[in-house]
N, C-alpha and C positions, 0 to 999 in steps of 0.2 A: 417562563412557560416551560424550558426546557427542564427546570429541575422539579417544577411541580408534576410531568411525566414523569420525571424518573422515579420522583417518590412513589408516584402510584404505582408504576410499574414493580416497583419493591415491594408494597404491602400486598399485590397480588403475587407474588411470588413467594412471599413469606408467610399467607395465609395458608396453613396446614390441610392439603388432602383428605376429603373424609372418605374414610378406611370404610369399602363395605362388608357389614358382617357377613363371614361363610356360612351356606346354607347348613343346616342340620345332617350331620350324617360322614362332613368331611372334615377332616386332618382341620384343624382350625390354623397352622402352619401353613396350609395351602388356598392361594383364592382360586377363582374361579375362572381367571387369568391363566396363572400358572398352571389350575389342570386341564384345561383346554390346550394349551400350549404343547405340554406332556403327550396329548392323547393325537395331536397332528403332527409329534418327530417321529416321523417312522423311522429317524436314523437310529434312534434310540432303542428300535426292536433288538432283542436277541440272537444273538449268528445263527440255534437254534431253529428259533420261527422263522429268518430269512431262509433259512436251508431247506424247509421242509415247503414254506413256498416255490421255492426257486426250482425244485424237484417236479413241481406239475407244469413247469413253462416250457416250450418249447424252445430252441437251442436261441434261433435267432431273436426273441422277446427275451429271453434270460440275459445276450448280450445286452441288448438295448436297456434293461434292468440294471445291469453292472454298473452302466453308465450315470445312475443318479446320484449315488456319494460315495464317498471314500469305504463308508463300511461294507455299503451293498457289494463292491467291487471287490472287498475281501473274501467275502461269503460266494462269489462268481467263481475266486479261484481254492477254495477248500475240495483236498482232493475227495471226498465224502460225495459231493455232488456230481463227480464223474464218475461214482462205480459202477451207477449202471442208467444207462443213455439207450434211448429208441430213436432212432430216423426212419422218419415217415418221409417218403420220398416218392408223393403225387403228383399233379398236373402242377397244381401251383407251388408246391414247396421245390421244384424242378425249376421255374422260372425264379424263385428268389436265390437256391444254385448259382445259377448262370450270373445275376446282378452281385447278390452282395456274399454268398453261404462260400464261396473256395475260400478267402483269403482268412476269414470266420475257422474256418473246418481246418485248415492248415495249423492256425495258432494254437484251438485247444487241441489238436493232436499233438503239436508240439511241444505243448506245457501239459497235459492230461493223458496220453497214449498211456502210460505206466501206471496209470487210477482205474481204466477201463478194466471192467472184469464182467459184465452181464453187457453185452449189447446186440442188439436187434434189426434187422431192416426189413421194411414193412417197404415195397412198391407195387405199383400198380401198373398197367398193362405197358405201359409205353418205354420204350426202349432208352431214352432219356433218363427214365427214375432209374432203371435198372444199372445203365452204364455209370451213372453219380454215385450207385452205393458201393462199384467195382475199383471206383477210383479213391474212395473213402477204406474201403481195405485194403488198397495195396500202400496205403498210408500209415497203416499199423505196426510200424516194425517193431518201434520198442513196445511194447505193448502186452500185456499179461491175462488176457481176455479166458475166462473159464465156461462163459456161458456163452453161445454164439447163433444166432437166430435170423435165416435168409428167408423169407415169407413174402409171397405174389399173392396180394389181395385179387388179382384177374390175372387172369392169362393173355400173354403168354411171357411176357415181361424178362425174365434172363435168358429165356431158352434164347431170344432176339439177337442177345449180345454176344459175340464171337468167343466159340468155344475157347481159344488160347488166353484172351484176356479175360474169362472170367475165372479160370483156373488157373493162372500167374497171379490173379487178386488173393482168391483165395489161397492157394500155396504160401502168401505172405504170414498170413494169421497162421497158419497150421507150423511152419517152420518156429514164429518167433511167439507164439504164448508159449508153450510147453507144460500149460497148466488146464487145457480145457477139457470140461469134464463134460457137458453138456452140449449138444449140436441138433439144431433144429435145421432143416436143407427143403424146402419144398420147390417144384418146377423150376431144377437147375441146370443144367451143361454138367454135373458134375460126374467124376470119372473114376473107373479104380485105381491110376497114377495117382490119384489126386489123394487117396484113402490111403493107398500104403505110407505117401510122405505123413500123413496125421498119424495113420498109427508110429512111424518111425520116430516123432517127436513127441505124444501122447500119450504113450501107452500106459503109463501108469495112473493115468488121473481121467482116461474117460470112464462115466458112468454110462452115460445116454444117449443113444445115437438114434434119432429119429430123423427118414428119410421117405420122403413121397414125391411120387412123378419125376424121376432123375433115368428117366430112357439111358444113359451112358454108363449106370452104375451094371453091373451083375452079380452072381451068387459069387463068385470068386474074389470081388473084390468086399464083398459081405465078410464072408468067411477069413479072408485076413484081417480085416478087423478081430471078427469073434476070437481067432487063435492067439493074435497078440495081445490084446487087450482085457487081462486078465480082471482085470477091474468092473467090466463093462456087466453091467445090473437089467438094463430096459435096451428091447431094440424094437423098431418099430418100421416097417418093409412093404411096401406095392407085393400083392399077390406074383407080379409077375418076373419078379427077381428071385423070387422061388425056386429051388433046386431038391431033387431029393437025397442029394448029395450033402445041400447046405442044411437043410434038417435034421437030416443024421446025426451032421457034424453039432448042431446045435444042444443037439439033445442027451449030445455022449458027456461022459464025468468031464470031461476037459474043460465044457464049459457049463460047470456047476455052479459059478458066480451068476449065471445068468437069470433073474426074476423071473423078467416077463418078456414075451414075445408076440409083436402086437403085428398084425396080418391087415393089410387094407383090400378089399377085394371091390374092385369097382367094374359092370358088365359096360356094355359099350354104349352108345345110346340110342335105344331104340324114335323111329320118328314118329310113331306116336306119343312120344311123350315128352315134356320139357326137361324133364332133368334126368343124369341118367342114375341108375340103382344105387346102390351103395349097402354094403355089407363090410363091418369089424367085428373079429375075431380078436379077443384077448386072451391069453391062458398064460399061469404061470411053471416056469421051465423049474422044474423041478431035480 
């Protein structure tokens, strides 16, 4: 009995596979096995199409992404994909902060600080978001950041956080890029100490200094910008940092590099109304 199993057991083993024909249209090299197979290794995508996926995830899903294969995790650390990064720093990206984002935000500043060159913060009212993105640029040392972008989707969010440490934060960026050319600042604590170190390490490479709602800045600390900063093309200013001093000075040959000079004029808010006016003035400085 045992060897009449086995025989059997041998002619179905020895009976030849039938081989199903491929449909019309593919590699006949290829079944329908193997292109199915193909078409579910996403290990097998190109660094590529990983990179340019990996570019719309946010920081902590991009980690958790790394984490699937060997290549994904390659493509996690190409310096391409840290040129330029946005932190969004809301109610709830605030509470993933506190659990898992420090230790996260420590590393790729550690291995990626030096790839940074466009980065932005985006927070929202709460004193929380604001002080997470104070502690994310005092992080910045090695760091080579040309575009640099501090924006309060609500108020009142930095003005919250203690004038010294938000200008020790940023003092770090201004000291150690020495390449930034662009600066976005809206409802900040920021100050004219704060302007002359930038221009002192800057001076050659800003083009664009856009600044709204910064109560600490004034014309004086405006205008050393404009004198140093022979490079500087677009400036963009609160009505009320206005001087007719800084005008003058804006509009003499000395600062003929200068395009354009954009005027924010906002009235106060009247209580009949929900929102209050708003009027810009653009003109180019000739």
């Amino acid at each position: 009995m045992k060897r009449n199993n086995f025989s059997a057991v041998n002619k179905v083993v020895q009976t030849p596979p039938v081989v199903k024909q491929p449909k019309r249209g593919l590699c006949p090299s290829l079944t329908q096995t193997h292109v199915l197979s193909v078409l579910l290794d996403w290990g097998t995508l190109p660094h590529h199409v990983i990179l340019q996926i990996f570019q719309y995830l946010p920081l902590i899903d991009r980690a958790r992404a790394s984490s699937v294969c060997r290549r994904w995790n390659e493509v996690f650390h190409i310096p391409d994909l840290w040129r330029k990064f946005e932190f969004e720093l809301n109610q709830s990206a605030t509470s993933y902060f506190k659990s898992t984002h420090p230790d996260l935000i420590q590393q790729i500043i550690k291995r990626h600080a030096a790839h940074l060159q466009y980065v932005s913060f985006k927070v929202d009212s709460s004193t929380e978001s604001a002080e997470a993105a104070c502690d994310i640029l005092s992080q910045l040392v090695n760091c080579s950041i040309q575009t640099l972008g501090l924006i309060s989707t609500a108020k009142p969010s930095f003005m919250n956080v203690p004038k010294s440490h938000f200008v020790s934060a940023l003092t770090v960026v201004f000291v150690n890029s020495k390449s930034l050319s662009s600066i976005k600042i809206e409802d900040t604590p920021v100050d004219d100490p704060s302007l002359k170190i930038l221009v002192a390490n800057n001076s050659d490479t800003l083009r664009l200094l856009k600044m709204s709602s910064c109560p600490h800045v004034s014309s004086d600390g405006i205008l050393c910008v404009a004198d140093h900063c022979q490079g500087l093309k677009e400036l963009a200013l609160n009505y009320y940092i206005l001087s007719d001093e800084l005008l003058l000075a804006l509009s003499s040959e000395t600062h003929v590099n200068l395009e354009h000079l954009r005027i924010d004029v906002k009235s106060l808010r009247r209580s009949s109304e929900k929102k209050p006016l708003s009027l810009i003035f653009t003109s180019g400085v000739q």
